[in-house]
DRENMAR-961928 format. One record per residue (C-alpha): x, y, z; residue in three letters; residue number from 0. Coordinates in Angstrom, 3 decimals, padded with zeros to 6 digits. Each point is the difference from the previous one (the first is absolute). Example, Ala and Ser with C-alpha at 12.3 -4.5 7.8 and 13.67 -1.06 7.14 Angstrom:
BEGIN
<pt><px>012.300</px><py>-004.500</py><pz>007.800</pz><code>ALA</code><pos>0</pos></pt>
<pt><px>001.370</px><py>003.440</py><pz>-000.660</pz><code>SER</code><pos>1</pos></pt>
END
This chain:
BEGIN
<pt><px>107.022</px><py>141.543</py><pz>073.989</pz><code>UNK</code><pos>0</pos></pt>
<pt><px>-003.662</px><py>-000.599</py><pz>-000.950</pz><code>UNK</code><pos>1</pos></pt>
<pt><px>-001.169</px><py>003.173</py><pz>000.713</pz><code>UNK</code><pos>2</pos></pt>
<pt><px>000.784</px><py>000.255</py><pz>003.415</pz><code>UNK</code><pos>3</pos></pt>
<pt><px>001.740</px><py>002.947</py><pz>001.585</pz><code>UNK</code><pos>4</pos></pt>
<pt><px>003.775</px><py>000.244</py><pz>001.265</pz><code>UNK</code><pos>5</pos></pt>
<pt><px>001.489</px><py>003.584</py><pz>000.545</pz><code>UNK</code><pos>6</pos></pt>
<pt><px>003.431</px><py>000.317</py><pz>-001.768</pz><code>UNK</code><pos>7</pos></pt>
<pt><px>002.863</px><py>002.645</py><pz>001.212</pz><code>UNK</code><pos>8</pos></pt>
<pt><px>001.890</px><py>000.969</py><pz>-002.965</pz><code>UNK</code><pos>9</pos></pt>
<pt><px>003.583</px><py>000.925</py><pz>000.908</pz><code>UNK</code><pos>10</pos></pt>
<pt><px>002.513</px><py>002.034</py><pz>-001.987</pz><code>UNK</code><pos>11</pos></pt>
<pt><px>-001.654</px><py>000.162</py><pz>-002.960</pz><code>UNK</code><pos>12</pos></pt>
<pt><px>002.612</px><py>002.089</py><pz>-001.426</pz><code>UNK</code><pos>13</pos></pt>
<pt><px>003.082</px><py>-002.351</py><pz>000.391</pz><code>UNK</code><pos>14</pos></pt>
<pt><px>-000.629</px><py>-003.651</py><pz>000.721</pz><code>UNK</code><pos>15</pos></pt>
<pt><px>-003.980</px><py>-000.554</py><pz>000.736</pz><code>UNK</code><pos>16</pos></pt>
<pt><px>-000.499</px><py>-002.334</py><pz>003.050</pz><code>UNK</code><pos>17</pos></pt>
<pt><px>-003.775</px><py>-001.454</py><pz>001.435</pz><code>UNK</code><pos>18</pos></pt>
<pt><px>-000.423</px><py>000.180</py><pz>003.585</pz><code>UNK</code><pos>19</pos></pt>
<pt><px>-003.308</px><py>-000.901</py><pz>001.870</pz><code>UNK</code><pos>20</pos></pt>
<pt><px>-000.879</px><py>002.667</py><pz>002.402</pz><code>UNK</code><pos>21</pos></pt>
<pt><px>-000.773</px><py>-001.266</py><pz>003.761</pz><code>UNK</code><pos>22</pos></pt>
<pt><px>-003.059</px><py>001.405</py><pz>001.750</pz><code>UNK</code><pos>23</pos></pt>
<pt><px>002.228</px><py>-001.143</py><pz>003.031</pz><code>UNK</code><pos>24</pos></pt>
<pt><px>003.620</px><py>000.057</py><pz>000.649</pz><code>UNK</code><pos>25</pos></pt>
<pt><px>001.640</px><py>-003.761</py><pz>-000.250</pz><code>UNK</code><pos>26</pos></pt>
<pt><px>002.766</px><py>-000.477</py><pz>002.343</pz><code>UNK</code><pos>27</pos></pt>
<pt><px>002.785</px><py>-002.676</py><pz>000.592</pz><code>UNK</code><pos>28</pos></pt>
<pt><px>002.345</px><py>-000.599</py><pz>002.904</pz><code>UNK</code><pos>29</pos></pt>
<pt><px>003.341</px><py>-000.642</py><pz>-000.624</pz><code>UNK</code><pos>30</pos></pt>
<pt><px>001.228</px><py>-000.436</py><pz>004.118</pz><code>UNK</code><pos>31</pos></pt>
<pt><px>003.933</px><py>-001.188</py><pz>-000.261</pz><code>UNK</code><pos>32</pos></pt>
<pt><px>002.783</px><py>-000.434</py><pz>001.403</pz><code>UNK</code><pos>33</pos></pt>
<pt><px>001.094</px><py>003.625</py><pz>000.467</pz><code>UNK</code><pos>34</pos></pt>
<pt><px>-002.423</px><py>-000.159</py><pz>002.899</pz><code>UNK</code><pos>35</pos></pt>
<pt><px>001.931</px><py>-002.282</py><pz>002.382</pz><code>UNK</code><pos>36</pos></pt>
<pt><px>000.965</px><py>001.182</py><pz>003.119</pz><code>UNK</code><pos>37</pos></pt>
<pt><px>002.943</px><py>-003.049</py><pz>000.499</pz><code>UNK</code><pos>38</pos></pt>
<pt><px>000.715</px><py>-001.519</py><pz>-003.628</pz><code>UNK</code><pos>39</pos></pt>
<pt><px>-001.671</px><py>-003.746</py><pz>-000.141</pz><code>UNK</code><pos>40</pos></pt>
<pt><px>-001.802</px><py>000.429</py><pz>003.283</pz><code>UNK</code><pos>41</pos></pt>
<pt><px>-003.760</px><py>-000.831</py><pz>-000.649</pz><code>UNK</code><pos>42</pos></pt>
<pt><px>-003.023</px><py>001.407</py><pz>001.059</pz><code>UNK</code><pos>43</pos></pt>
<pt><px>001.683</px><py>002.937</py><pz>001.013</pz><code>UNK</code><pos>44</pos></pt>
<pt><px>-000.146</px><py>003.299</py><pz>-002.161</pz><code>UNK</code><pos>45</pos></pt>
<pt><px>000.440</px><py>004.047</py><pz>000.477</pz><code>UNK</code><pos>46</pos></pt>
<pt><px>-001.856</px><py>000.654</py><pz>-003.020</pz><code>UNK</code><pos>47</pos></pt>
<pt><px>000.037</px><py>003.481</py><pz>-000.754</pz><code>UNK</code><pos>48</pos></pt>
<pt><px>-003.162</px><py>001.250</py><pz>-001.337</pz><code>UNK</code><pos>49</pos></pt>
<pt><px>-000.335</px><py>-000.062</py><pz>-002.723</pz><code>UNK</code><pos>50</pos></pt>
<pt><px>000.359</px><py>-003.206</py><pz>-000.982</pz><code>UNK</code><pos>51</pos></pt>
<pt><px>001.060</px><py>-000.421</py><pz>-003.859</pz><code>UNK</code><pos>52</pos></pt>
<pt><px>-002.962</px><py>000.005</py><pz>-001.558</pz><code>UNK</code><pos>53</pos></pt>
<pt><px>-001.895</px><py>000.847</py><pz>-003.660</pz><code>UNK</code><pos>54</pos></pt>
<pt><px>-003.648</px><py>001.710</py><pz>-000.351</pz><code>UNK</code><pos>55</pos></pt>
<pt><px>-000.552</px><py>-000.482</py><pz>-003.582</pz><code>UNK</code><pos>56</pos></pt>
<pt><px>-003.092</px><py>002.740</py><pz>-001.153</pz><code>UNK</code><pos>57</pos></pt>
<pt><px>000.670</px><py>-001.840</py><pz>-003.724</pz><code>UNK</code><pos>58</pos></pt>
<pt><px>000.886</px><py>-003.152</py><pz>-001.269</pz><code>UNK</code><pos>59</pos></pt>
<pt><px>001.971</px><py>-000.159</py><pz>-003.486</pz><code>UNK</code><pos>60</pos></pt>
<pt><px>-001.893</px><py>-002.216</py><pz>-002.077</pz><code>UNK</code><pos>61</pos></pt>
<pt><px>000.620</px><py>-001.832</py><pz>-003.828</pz><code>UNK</code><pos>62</pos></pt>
<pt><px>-003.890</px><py>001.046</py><pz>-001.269</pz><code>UNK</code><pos>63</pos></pt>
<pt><px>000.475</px><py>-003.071</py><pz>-002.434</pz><code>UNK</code><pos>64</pos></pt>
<pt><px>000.533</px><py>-002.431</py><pz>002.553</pz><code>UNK</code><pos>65</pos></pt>
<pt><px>-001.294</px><py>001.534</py><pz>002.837</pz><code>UNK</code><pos>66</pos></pt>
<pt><px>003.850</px><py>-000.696</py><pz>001.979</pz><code>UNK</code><pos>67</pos></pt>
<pt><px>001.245</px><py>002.128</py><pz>002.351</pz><code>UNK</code><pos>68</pos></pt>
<pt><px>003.577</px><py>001.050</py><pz>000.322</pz><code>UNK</code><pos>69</pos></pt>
<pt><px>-000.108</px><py>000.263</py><pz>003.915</pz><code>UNK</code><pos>70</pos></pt>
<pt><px>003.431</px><py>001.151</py><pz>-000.411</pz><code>UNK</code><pos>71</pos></pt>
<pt><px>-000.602</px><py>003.199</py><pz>-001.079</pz><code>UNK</code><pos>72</pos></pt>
<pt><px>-000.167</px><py>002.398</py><pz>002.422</pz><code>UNK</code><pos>73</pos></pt>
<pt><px>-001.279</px><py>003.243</py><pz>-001.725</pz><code>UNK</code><pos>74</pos></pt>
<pt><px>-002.684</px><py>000.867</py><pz>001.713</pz><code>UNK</code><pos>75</pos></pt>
<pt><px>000.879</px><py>-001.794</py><pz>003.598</pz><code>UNK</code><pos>76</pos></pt>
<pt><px>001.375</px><py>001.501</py><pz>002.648</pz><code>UNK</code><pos>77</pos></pt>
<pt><px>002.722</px><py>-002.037</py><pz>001.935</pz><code>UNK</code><pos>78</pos></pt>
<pt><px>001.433</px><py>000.570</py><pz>003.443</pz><code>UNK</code><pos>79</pos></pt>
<pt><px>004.280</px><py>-001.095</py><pz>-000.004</pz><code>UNK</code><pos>80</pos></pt>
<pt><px>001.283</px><py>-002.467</py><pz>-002.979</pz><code>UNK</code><pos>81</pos></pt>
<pt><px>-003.326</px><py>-001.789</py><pz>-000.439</pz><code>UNK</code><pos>82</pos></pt>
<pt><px>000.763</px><py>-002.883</py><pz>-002.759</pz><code>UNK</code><pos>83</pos></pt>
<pt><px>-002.978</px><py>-002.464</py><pz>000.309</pz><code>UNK</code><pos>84</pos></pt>
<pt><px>-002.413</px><py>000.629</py><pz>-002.803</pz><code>UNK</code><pos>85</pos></pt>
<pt><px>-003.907</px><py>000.212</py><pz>000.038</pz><code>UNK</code><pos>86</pos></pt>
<pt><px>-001.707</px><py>-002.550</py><pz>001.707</pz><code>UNK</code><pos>87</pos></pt>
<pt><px>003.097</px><py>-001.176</py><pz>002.263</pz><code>UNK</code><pos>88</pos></pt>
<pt><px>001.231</px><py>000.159</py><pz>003.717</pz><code>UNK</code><pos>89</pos></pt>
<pt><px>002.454</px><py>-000.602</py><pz>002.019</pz><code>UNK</code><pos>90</pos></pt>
<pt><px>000.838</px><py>-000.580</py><pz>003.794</pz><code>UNK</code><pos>91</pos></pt>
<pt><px>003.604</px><py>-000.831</py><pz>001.876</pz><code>UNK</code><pos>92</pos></pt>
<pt><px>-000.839</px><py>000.019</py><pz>003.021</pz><code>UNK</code><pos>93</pos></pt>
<pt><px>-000.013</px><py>-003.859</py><pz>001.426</pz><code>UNK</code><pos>94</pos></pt>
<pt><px>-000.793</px><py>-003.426</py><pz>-001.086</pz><code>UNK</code><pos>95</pos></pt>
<pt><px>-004.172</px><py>-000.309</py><pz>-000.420</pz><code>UNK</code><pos>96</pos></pt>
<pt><px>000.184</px><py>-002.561</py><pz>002.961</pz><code>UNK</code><pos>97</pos></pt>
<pt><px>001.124</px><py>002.444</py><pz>002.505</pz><code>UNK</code><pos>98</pos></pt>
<pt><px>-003.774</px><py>000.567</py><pz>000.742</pz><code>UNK</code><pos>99</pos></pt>
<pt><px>000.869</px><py>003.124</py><pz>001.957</pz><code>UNK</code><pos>100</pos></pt>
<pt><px>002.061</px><py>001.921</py><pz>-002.815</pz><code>UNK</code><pos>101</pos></pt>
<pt><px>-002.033</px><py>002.740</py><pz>-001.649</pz><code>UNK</code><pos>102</pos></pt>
<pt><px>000.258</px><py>-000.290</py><pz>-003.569</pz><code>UNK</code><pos>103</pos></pt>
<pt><px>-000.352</px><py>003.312</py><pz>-002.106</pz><code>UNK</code><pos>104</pos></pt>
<pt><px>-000.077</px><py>-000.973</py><pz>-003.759</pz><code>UNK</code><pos>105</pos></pt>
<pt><px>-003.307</px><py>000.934</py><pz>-000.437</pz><code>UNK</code><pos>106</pos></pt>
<pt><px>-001.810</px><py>000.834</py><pz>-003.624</pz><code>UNK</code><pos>107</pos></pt>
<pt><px>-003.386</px><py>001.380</py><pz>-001.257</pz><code>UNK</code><pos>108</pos></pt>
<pt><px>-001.741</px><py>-000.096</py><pz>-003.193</pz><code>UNK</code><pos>109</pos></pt>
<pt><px>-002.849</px><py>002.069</py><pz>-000.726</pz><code>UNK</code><pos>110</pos></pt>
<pt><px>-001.305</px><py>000.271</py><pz>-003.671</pz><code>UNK</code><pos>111</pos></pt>
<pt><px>-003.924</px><py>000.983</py><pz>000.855</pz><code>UNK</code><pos>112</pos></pt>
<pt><px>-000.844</px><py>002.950</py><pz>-002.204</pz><code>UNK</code><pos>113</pos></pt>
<pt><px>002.362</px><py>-001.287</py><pz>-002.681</pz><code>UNK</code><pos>114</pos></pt>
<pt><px>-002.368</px><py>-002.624</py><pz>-001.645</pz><code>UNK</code><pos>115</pos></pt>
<pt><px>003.005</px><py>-002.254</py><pz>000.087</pz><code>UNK</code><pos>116</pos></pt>
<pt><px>001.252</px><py>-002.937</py><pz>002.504</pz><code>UNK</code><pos>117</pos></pt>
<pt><px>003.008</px><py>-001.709</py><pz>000.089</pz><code>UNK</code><pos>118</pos></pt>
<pt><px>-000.744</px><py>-003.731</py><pz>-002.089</pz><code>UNK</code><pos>119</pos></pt>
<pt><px>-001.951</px><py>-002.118</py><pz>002.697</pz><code>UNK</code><pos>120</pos></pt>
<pt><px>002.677</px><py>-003.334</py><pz>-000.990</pz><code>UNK</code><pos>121</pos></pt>
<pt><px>003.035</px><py>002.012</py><pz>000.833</pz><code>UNK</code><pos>122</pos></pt>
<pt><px>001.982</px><py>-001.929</py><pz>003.196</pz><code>UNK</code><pos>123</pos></pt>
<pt><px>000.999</px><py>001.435</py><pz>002.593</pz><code>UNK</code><pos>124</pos></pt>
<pt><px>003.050</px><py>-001.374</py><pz>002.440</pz><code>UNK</code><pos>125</pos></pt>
<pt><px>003.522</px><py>000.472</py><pz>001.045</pz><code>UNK</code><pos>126</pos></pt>
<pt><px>002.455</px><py>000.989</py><pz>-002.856</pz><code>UNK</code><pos>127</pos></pt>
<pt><px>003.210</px><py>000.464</py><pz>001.875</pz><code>UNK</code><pos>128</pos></pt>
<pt><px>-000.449</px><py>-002.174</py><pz>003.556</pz><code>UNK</code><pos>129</pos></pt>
<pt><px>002.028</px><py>-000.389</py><pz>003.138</pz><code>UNK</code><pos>130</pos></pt>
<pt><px>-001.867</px><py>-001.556</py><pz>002.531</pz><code>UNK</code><pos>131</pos></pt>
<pt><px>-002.599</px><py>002.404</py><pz>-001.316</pz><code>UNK</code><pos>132</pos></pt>
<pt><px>-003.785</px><py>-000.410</py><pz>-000.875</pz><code>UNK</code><pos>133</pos></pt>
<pt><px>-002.510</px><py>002.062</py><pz>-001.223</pz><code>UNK</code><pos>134</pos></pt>
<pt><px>-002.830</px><py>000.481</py><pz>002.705</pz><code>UNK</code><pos>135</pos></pt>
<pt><px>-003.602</px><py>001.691</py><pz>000.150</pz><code>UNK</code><pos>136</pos></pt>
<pt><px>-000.577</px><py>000.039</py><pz>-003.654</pz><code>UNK</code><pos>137</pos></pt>
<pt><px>-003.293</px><py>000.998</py><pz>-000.679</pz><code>UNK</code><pos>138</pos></pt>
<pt><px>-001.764</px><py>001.108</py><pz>-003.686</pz><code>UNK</code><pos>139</pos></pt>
<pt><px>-003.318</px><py>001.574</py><pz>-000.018</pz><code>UNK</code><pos>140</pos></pt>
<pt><px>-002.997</px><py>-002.038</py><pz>-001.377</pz><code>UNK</code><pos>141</pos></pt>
<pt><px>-000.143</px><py>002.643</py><pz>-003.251</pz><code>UNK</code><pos>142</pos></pt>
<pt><px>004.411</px><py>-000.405</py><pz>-000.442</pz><code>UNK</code><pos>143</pos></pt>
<pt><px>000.186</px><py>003.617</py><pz>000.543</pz><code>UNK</code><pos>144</pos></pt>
<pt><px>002.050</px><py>-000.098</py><pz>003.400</pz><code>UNK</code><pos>145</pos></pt>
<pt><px>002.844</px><py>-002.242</py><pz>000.753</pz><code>UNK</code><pos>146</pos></pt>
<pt><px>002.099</px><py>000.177</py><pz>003.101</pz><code>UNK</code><pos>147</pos></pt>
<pt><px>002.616</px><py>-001.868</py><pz>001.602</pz><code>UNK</code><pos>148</pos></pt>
<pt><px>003.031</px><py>-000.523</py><pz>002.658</pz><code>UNK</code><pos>149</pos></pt>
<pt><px>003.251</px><py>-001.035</py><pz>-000.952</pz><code>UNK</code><pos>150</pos></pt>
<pt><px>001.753</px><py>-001.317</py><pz>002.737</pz><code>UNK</code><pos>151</pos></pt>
<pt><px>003.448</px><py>-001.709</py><pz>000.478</pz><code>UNK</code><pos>152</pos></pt>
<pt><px>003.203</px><py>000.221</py><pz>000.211</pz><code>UNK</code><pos>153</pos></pt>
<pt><px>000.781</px><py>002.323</py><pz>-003.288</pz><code>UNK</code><pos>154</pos></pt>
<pt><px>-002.999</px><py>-001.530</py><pz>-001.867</pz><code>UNK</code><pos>155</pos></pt>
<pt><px>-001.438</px><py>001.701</py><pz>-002.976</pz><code>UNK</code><pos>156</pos></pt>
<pt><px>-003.945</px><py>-001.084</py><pz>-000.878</pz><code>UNK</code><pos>157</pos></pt>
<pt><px>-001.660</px><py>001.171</py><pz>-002.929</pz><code>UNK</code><pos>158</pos></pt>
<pt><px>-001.630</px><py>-001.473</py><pz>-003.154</pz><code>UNK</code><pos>159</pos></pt>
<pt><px>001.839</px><py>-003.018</py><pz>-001.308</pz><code>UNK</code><pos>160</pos></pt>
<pt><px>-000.283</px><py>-000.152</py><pz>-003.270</pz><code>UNK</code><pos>161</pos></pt>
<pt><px>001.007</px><py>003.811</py><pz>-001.584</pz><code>UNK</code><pos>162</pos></pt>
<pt><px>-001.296</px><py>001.978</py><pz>-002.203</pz><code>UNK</code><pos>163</pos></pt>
<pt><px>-002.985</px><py>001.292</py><pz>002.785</pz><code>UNK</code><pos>164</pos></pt>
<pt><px>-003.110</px><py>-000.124</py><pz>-002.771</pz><code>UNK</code><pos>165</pos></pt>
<pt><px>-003.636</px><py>002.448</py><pz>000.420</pz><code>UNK</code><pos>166</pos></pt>
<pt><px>-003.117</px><py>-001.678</py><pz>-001.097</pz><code>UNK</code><pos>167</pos></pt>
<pt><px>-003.619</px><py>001.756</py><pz>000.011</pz><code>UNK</code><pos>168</pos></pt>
<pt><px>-001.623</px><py>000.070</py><pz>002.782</pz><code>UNK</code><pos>169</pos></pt>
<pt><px>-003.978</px><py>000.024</py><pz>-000.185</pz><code>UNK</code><pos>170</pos></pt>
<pt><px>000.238</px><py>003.657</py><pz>002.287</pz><code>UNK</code><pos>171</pos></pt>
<pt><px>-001.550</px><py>002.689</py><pz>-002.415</pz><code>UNK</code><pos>172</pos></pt>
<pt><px>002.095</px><py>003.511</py><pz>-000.224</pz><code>UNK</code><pos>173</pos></pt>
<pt><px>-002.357</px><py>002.726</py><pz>-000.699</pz><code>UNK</code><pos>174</pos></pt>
<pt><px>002.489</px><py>002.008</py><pz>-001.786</pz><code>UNK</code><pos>175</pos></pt>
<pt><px>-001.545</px><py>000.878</py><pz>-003.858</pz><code>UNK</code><pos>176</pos></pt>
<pt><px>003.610</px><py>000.385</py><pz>-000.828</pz><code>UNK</code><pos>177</pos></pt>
<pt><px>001.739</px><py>-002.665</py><pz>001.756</pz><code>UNK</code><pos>178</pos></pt>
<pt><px>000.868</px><py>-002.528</py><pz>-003.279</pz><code>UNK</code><pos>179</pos></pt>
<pt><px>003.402</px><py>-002.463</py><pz>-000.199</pz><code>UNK</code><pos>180</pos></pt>
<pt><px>001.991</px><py>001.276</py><pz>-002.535</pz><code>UNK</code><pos>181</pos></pt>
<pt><px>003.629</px><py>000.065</py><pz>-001.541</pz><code>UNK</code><pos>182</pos></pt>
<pt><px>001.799</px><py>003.595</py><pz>000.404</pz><code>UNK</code><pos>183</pos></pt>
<pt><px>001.419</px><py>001.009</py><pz>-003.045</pz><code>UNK</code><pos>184</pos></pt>
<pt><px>001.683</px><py>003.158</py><pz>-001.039</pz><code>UNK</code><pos>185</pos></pt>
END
């Protein structure tokens, strides 16, 4: 890791020792459905009942050796109703993306600042699952740190198209004396 700095959660060291990255800031997902239609295959028109299926991940399960995350493990992230999308994906049913005036909701944020990580800067980004769906307002910060986006469509699902999500370095410098990338082992 050439001597740069990346904080390691080590997680049930007794049984079956997992990595996680620790997030300074919570990293949440949308995963808006069908379940809130008020007439079944109407578009644009929703009662969705806050909340909204969502998942505010506070850490990411990570393979140390290849710096991969599993974004479907859910450990450590806190899901509102049967979330199934996994780290880094969203999700909106709530019109075709022409229907200029439909809200979409399938919104997702990325934060890794204070991590000394970033998601790798040659990952693409798109629709995975698309039904007159696109992925709109997708915007990364200059450093990689942040990444948002809108999914909207008509049960589209956006995300990172090519899987397993990977961490590189980024050039931010954590402060923490003890903050090293290591392997937990019993």
């Amino acid at each position: 890791m050439s001597g740069q700095r990346v904080k390691v959660y080590c997680h049930n060291m007794e049984t079956n020792p997992k990595e996680y990255i620790t997030l300074k800031y919570t990293n949440t997902f949308v995963e808006h459905d069908a379940s809130n239609w008020i007439i079944q295959w109407q578009q644009c028109r929703n009662d969705y009942k806050p909340p909204l299926k969502l998942a505010n991940f506070s850490r990411v399960s990570i393979n140390i050796q290849k710096m991969t995350i599993n974004g479907a493990d859910y450990t450590f992230a806190v899901r509102t109703g049967k979330f199934k999308l996994e780290f880094g994906q969203a999700m909106d049913c709530n019109g075709a993306s022409s229907f200029s005036s439909c809200p979409h909701f399938g919104d997702a944020m990325i934060n890794t600042l204070g991590t000394g990580i970033i998601l790798d800067g040659s990952t693409a980004w798109g629709l995975i699952a698309a039904n007159k769906a696109v992925m709109k307002n997708f915007r990364r910060s200059e450093d990689g740190a942040k990444i948002s986006f809108t999914c909207g469509g008509w049960c589209g699902v956006c995300g990172p198209l090519s899987l397993p999500l990977r961490f590189i370095l980024s050039s931010e410098f954590v402060p923490d004396e003890e903050a090293r990338a290591e392997v937990c082992t019993m």
